[in-house]
mmCIF file of the N, C-alpha and C atoms, coordinates in Angstrom:
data_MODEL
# 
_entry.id   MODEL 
# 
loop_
_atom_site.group_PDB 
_atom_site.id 
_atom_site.type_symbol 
_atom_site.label_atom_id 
_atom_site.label_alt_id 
_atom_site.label_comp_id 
_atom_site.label_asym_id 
_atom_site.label_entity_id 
_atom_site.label_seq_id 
_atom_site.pdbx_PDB_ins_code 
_atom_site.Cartn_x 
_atom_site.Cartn_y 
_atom_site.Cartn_z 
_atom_site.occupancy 
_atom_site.B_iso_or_equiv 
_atom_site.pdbx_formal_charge 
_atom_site.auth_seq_id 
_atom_site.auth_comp_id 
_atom_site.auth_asym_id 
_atom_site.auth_atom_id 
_atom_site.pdbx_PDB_model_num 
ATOM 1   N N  . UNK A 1 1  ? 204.133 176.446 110.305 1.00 0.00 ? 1  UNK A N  1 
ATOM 2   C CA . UNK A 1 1  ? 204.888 177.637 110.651 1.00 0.00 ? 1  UNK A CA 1 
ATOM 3   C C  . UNK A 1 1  ? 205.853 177.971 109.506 1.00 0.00 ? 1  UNK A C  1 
ATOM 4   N N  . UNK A 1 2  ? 205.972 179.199 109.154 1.00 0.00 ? 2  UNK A N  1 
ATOM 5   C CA . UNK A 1 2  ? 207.109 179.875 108.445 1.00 0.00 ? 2  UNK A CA 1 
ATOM 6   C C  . UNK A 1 2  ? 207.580 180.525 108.977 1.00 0.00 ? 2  UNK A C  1 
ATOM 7   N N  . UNK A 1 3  ? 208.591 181.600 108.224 1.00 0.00 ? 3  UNK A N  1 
ATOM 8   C CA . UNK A 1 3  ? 209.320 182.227 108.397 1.00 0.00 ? 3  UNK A CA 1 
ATOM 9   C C  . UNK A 1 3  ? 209.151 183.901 107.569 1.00 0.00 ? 3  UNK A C  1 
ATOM 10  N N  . UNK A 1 4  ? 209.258 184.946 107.870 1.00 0.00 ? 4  UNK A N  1 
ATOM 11  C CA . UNK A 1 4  ? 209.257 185.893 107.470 1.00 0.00 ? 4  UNK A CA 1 
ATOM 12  C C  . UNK A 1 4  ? 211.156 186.096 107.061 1.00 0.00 ? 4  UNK A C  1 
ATOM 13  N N  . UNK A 1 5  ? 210.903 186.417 105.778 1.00 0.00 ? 5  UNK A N  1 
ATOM 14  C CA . UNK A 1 5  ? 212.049 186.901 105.269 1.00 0.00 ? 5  UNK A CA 1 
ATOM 15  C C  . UNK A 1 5  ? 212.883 187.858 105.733 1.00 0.00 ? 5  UNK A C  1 
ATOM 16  N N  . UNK A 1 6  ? 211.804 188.914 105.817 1.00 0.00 ? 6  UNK A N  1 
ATOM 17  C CA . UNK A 1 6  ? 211.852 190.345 106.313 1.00 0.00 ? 6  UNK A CA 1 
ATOM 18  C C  . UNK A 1 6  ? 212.326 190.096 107.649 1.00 0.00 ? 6  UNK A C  1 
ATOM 19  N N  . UNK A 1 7  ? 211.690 190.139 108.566 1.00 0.00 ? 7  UNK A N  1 
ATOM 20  C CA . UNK A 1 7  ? 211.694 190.251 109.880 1.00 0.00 ? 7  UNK A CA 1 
ATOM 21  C C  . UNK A 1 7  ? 212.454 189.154 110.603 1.00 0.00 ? 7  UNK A C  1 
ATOM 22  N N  . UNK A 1 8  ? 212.236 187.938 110.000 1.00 0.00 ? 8  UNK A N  1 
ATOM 23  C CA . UNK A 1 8  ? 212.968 186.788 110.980 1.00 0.00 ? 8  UNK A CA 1 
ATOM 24  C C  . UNK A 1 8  ? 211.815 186.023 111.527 1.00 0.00 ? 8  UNK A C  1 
ATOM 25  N N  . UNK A 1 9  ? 210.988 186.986 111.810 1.00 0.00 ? 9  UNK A N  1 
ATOM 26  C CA . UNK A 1 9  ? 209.877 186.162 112.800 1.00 0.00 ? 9  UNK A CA 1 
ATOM 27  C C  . UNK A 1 9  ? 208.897 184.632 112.396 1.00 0.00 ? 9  UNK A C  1 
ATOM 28  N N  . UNK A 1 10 ? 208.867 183.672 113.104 1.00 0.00 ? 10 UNK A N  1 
ATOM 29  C CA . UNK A 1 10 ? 208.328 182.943 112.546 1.00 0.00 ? 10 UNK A CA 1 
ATOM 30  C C  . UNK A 1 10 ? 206.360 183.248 112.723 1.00 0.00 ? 10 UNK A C  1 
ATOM 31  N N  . UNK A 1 11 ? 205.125 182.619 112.015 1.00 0.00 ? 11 UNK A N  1 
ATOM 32  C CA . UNK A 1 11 ? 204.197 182.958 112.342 1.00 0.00 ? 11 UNK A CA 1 
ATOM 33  C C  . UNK A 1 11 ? 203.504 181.701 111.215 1.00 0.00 ? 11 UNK A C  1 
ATOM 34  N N  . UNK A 1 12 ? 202.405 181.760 111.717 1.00 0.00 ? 12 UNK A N  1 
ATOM 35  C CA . UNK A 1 12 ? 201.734 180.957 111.019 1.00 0.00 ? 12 UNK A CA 1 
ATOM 36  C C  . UNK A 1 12 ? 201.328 180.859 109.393 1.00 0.00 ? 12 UNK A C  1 
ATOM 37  N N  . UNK A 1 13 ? 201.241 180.553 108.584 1.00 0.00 ? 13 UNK A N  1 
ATOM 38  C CA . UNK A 1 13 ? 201.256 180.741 107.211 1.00 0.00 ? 13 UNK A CA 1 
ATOM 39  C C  . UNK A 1 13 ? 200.477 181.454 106.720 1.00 0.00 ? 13 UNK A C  1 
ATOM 40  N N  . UNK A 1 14 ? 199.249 181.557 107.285 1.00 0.00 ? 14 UNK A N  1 
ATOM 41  C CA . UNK A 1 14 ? 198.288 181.904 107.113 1.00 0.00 ? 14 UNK A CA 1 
ATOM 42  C C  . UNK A 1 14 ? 198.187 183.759 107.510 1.00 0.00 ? 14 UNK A C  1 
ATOM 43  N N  . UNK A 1 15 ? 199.207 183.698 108.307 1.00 0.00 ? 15 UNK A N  1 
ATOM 44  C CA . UNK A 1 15 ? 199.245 185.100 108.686 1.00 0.00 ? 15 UNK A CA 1 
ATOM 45  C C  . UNK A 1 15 ? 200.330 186.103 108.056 1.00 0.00 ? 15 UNK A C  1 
ATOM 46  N N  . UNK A 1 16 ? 201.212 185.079 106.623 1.00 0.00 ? 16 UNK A N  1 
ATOM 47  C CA . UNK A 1 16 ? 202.107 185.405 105.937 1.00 0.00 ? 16 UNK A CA 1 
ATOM 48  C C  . UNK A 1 16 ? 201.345 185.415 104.249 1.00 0.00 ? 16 UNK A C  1 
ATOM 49  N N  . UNK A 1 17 ? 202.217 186.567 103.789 1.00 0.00 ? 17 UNK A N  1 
ATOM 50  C CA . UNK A 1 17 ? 201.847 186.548 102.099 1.00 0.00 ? 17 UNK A CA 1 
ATOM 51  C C  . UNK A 1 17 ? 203.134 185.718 101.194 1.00 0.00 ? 17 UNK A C  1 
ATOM 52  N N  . UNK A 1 18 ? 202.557 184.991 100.245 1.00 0.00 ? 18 UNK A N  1 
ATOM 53  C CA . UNK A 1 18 ? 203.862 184.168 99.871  1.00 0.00 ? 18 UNK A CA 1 
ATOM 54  C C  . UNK A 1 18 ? 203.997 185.111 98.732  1.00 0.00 ? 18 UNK A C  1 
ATOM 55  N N  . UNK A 1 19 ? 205.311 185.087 98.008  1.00 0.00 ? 19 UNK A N  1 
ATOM 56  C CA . UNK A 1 19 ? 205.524 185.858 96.901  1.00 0.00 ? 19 UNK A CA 1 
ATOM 57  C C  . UNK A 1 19 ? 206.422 184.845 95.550  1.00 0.00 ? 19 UNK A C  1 
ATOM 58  N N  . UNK A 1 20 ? 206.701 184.594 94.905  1.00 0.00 ? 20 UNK A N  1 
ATOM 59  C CA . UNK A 1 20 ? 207.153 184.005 93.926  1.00 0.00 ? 20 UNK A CA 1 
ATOM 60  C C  . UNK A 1 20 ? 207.701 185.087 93.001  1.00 0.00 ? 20 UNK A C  1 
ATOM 61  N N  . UNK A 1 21 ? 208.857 184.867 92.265  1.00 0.00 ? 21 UNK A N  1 
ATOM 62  C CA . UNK A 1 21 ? 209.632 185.473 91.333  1.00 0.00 ? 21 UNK A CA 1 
ATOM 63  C C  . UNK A 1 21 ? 209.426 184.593 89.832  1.00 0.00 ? 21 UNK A C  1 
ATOM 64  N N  . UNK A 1 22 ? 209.475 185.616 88.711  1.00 0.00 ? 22 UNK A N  1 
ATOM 65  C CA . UNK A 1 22 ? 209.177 185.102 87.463  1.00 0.00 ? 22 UNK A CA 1 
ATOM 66  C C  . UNK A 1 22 ? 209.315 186.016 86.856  1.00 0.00 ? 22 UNK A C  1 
ATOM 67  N N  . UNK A 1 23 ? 210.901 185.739 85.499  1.00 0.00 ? 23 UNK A N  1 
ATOM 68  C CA . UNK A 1 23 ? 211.254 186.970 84.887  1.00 0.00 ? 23 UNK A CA 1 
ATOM 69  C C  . UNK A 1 23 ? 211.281 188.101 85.559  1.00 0.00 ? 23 UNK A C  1 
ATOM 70  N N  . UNK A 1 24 ? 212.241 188.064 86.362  1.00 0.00 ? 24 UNK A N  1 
ATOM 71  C CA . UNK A 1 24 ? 213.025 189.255 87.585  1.00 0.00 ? 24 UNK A CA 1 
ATOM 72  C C  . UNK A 1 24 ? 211.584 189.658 88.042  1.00 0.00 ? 24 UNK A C  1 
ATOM 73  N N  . UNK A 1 25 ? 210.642 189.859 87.880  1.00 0.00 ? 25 UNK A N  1 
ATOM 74  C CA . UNK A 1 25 ? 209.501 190.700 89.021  1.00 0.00 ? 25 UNK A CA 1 
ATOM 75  C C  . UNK A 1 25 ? 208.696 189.824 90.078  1.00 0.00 ? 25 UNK A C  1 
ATOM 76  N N  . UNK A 1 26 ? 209.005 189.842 91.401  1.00 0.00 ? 26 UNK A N  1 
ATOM 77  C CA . UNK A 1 26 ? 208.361 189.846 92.531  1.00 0.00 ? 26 UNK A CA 1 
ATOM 78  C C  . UNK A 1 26 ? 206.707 189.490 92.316  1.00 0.00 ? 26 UNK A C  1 
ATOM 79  N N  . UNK A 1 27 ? 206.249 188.103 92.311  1.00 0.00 ? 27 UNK A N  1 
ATOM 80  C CA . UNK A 1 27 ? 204.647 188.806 92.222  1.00 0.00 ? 27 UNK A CA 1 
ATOM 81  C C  . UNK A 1 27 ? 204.201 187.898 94.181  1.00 0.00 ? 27 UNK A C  1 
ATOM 82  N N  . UNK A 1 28 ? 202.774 188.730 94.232  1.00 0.00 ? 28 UNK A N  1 
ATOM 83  C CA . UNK A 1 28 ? 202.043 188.427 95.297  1.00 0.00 ? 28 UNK A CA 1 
ATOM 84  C C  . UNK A 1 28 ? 201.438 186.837 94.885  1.00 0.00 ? 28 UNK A C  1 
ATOM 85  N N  . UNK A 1 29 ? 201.458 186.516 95.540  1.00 0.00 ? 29 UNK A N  1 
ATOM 86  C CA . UNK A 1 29 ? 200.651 184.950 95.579  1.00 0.00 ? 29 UNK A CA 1 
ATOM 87  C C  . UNK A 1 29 ? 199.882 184.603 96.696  1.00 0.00 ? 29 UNK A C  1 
ATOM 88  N N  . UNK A 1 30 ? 198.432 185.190 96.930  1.00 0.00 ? 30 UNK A N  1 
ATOM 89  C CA . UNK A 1 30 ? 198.007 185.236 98.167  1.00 0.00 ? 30 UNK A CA 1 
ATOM 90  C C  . UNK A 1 30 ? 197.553 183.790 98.767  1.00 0.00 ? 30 UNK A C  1 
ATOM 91  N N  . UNK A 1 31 ? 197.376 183.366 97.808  1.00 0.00 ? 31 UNK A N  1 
ATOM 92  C CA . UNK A 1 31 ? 196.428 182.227 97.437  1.00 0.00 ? 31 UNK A CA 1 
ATOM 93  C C  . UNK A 1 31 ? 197.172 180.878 97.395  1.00 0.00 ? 31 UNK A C  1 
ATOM 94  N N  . UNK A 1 32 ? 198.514 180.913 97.465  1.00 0.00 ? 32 UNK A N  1 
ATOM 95  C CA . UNK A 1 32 ? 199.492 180.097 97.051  1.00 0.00 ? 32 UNK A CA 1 
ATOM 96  C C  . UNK A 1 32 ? 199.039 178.963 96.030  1.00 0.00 ? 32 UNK A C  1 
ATOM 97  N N  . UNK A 1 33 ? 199.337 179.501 95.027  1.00 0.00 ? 33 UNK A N  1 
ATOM 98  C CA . UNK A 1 33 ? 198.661 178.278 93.300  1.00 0.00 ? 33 UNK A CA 1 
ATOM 99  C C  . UNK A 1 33 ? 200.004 178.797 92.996  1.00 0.00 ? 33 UNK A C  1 
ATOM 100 N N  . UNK A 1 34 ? 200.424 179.587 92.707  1.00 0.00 ? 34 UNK A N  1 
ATOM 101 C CA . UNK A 1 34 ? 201.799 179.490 91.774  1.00 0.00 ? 34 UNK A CA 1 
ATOM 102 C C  . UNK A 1 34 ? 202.481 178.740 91.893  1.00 0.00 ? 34 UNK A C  1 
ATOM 103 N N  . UNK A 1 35 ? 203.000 177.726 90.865  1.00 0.00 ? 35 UNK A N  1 
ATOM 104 C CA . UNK A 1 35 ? 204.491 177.052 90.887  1.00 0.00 ? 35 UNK A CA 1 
ATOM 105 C C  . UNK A 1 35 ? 205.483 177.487 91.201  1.00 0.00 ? 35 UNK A C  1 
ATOM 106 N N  . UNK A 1 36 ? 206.367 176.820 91.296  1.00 0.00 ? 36 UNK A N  1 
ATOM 107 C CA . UNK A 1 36 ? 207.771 177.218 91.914  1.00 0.00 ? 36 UNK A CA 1 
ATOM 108 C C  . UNK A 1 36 ? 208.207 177.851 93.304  1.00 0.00 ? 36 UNK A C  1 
ATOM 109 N N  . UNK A 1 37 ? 209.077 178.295 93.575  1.00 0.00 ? 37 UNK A N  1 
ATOM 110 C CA . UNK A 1 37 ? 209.829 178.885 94.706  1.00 0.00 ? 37 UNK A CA 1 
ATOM 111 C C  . UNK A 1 37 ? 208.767 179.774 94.954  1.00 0.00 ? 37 UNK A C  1 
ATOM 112 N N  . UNK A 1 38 ? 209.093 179.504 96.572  1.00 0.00 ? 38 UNK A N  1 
ATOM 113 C CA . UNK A 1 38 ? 208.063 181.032 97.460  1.00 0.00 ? 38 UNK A CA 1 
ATOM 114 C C  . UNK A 1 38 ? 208.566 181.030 98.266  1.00 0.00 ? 38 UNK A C  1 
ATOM 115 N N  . UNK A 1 39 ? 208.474 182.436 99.012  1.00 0.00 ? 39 UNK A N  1 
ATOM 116 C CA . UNK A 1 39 ? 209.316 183.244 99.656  1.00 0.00 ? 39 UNK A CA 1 
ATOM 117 C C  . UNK A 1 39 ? 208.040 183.625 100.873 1.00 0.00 ? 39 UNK A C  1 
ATOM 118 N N  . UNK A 1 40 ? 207.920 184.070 102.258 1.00 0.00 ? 40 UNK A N  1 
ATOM 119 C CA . UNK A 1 40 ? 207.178 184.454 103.051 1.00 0.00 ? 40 UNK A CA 1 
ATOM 120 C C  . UNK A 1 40 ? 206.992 185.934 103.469 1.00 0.00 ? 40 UNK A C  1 
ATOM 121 N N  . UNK A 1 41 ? 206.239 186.841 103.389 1.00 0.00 ? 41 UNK A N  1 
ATOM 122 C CA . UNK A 1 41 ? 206.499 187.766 104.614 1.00 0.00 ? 41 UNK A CA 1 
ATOM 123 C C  . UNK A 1 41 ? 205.375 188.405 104.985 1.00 0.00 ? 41 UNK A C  1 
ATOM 124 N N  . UNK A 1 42 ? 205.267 188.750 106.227 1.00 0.00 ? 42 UNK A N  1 
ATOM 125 C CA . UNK A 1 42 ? 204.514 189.316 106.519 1.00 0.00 ? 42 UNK A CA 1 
ATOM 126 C C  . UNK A 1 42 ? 203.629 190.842 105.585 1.00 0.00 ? 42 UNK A C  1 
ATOM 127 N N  . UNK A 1 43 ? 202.438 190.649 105.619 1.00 0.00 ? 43 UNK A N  1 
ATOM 128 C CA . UNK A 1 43 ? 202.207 192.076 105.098 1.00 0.00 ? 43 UNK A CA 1 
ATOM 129 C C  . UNK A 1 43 ? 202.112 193.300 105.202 1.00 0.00 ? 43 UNK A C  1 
ATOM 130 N N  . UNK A 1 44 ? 203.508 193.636 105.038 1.00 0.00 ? 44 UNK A N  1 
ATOM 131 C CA . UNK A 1 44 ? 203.674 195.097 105.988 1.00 0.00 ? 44 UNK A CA 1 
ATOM 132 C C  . UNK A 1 44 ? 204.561 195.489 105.072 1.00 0.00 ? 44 UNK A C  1 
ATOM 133 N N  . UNK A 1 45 ? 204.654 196.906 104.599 1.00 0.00 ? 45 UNK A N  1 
ATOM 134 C CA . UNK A 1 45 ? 205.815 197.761 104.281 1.00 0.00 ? 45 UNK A CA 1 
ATOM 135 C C  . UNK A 1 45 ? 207.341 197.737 104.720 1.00 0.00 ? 45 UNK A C  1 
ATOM 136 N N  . UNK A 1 46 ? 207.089 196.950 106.059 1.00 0.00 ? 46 UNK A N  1 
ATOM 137 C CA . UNK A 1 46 ? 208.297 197.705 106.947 1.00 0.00 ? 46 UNK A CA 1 
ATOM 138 C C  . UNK A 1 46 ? 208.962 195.813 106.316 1.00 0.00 ? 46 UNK A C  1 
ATOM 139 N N  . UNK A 1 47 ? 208.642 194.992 106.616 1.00 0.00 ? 47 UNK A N  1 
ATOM 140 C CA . UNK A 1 47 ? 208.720 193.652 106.658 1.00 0.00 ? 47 UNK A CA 1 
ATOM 141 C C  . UNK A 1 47 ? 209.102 193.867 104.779 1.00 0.00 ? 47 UNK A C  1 
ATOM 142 N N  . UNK A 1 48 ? 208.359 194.047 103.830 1.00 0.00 ? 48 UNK A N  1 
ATOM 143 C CA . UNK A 1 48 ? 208.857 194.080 102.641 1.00 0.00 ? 48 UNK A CA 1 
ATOM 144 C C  . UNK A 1 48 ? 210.274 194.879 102.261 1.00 0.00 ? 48 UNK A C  1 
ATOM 145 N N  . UNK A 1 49 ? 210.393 196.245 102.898 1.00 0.00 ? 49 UNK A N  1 
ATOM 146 C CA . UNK A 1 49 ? 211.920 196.993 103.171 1.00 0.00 ? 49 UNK A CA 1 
ATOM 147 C C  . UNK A 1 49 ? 212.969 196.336 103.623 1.00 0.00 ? 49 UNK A C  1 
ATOM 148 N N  . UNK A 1 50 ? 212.999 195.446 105.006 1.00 0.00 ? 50 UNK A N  1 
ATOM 149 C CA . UNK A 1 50 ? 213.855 194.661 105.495 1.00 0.00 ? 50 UNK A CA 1 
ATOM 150 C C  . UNK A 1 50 ? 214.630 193.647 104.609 1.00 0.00 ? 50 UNK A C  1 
ATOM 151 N N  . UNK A 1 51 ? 213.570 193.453 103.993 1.00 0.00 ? 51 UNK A N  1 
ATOM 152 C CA . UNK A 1 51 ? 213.578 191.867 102.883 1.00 0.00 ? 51 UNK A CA 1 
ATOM 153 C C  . UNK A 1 51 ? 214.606 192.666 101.861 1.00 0.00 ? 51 UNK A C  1 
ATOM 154 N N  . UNK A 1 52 ? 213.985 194.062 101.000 1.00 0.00 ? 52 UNK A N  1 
ATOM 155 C CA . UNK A 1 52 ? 214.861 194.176 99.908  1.00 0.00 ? 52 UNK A CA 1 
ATOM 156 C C  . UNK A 1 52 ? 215.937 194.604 100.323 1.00 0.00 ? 52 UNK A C  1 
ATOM 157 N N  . UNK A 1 53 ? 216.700 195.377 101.675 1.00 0.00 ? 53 UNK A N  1 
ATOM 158 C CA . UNK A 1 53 ? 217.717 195.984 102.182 1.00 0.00 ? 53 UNK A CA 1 
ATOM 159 C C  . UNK A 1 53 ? 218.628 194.979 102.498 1.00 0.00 ? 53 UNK A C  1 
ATOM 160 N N  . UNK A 1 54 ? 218.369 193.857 102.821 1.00 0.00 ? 54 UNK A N  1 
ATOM 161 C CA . UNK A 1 54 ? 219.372 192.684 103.120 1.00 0.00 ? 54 UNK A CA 1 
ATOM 162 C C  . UNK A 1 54 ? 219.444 191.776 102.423 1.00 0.00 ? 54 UNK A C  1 
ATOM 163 N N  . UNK A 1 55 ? 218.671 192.029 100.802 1.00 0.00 ? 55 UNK A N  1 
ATOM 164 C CA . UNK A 1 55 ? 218.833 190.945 99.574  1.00 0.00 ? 55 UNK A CA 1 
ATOM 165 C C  . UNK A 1 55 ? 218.271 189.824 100.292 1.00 0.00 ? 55 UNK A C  1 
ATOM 166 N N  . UNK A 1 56 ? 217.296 189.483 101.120 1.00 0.00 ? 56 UNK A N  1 
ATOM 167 C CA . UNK A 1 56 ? 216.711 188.053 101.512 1.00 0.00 ? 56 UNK A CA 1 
ATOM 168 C C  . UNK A 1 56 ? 215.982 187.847 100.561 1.00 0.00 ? 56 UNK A C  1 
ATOM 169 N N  . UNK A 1 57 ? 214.963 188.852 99.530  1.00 0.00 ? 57 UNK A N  1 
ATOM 170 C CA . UNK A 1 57 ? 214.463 187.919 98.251  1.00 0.00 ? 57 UNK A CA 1 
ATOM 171 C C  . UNK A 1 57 ? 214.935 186.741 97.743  1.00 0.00 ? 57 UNK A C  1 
ATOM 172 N N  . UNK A 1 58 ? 215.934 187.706 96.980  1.00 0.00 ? 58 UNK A N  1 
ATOM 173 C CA . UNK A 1 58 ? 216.729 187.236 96.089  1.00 0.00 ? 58 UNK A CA 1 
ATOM 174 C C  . UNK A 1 58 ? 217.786 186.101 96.544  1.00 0.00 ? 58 UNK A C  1 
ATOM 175 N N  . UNK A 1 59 ? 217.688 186.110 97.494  1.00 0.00 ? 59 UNK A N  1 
ATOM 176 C CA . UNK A 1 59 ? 218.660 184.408 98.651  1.00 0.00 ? 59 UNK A CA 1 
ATOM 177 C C  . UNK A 1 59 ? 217.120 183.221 98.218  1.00 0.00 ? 59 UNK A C  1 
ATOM 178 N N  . UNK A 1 60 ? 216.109 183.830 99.158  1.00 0.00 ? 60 UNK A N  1 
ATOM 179 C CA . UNK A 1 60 ? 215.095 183.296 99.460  1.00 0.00 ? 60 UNK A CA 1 
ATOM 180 C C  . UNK A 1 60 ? 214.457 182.779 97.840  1.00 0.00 ? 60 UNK A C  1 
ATOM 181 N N  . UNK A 1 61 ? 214.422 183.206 97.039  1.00 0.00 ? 61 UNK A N  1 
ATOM 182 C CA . UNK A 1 61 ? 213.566 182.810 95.771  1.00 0.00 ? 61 UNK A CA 1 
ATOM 183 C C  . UNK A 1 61 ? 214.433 182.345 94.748  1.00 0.00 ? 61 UNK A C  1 
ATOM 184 N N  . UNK A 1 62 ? 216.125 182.523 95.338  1.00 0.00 ? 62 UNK A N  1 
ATOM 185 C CA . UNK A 1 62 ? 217.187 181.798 94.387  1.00 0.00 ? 62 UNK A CA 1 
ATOM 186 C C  . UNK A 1 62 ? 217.351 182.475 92.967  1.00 0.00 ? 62 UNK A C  1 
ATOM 187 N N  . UNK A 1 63 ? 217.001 184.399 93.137  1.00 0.00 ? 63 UNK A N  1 
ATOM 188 C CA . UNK A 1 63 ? 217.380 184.964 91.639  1.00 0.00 ? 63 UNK A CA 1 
ATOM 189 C C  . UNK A 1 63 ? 218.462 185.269 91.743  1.00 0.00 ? 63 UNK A C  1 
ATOM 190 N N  . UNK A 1 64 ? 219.331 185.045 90.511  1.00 0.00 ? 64 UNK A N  1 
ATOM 191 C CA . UNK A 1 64 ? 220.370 185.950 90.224  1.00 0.00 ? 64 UNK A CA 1 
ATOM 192 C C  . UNK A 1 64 ? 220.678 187.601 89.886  1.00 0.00 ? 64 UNK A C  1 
ATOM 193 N N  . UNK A 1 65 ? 219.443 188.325 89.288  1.00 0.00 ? 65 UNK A N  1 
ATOM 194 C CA . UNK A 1 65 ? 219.821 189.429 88.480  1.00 0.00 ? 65 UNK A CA 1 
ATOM 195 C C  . UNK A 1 65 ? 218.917 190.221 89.875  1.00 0.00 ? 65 UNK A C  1 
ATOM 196 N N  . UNK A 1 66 ? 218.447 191.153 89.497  1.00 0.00 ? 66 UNK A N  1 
ATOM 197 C CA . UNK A 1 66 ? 217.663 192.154 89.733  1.00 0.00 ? 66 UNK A CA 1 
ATOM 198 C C  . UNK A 1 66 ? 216.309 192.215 90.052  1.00 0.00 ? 66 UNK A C  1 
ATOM 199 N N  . UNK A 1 67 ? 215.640 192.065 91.014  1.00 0.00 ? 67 UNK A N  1 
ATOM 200 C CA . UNK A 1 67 ? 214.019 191.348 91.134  1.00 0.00 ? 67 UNK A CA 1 
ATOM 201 C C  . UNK A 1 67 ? 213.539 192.724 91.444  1.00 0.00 ? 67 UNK A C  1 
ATOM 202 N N  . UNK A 1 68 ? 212.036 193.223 90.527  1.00 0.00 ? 68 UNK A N  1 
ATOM 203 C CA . UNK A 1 68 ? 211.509 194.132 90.740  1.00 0.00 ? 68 UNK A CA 1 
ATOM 204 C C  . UNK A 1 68 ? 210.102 193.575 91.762  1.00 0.00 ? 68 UNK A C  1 
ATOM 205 N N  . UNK A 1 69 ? 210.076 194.064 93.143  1.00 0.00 ? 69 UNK A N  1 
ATOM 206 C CA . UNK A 1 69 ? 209.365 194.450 94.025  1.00 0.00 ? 69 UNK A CA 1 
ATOM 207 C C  . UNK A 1 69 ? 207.985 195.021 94.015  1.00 0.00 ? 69 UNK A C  1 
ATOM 208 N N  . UNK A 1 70 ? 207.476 195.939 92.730  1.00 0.00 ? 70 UNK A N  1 
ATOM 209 C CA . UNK A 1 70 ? 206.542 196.775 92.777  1.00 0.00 ? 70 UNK A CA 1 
ATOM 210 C C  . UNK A 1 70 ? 204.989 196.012 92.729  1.00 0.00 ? 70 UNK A C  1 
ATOM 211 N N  . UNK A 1 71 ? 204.974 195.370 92.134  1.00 0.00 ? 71 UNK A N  1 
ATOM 212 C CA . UNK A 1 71 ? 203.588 194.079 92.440  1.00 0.00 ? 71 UNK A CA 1 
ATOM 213 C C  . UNK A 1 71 ? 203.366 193.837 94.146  1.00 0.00 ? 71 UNK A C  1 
ATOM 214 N N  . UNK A 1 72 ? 204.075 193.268 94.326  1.00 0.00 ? 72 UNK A N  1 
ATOM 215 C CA . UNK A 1 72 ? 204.069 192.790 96.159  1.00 0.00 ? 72 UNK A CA 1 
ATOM 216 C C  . UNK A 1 72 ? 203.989 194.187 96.570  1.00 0.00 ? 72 UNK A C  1 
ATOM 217 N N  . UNK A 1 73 ? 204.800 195.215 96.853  1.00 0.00 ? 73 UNK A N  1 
ATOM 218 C CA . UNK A 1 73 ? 204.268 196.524 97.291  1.00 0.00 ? 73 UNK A CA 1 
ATOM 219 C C  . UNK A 1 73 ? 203.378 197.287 96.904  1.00 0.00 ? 73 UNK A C  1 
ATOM 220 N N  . UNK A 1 74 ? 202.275 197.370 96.031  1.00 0.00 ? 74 UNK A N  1 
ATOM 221 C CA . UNK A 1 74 ? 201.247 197.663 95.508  1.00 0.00 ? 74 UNK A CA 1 
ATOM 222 C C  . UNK A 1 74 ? 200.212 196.748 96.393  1.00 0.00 ? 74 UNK A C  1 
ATOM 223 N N  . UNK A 1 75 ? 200.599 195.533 96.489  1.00 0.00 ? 75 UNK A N  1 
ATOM 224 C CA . UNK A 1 75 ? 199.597 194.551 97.050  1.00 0.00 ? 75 UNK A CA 1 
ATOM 225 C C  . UNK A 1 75 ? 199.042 194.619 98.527  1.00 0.00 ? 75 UNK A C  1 
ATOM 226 N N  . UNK A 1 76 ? 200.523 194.850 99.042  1.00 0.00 ? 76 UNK A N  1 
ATOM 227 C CA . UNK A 1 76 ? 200.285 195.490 100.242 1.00 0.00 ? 76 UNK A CA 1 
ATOM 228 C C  . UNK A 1 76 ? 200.038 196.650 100.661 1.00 0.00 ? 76 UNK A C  1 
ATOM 229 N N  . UNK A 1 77 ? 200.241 197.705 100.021 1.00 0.00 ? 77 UNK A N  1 
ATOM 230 C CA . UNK A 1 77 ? 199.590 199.026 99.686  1.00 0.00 ? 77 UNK A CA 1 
ATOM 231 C C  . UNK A 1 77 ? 198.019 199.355 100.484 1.00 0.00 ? 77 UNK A C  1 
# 
């Protein structure tokens, strides 16, 4: 079980997209192979909005500066 960033909701992992940060941009990690920190959320628009409106990325993936989003929202697109 995880956790959705976005939403709160917990759900099975499998039913979550993980995302990882590297050099401020947001990428999708569907597959989970990337190293480092990952972050959960559901794949939804509304669930990715929540996330950037209450800075839970950037808590959740431990950036300091400015994390660009547009990879993960393309993905889910």
């Amino acid at each position: 079980m995880r956790t959705c960033v976005g939403c709160r909701e917990r759900a099975v992992k499998s039913e979550l997209l993980r995302v990882t940060a590297r050099d401020g941009i947001c990428r999708p990690d569907p597959r989970s192979r990337q190293s480092g920190r990952g972050a959960y959320l559901h794949p939804r628009l509304e669930c990715l909005d929540r996330a950037e409106r209450r800075r839970a990325l950037l808590r959740a993936l431990r950036v300091g500066g400015p994390l660009e989003v547009g990879p993960v929202r393309t993905w889910i697109e």
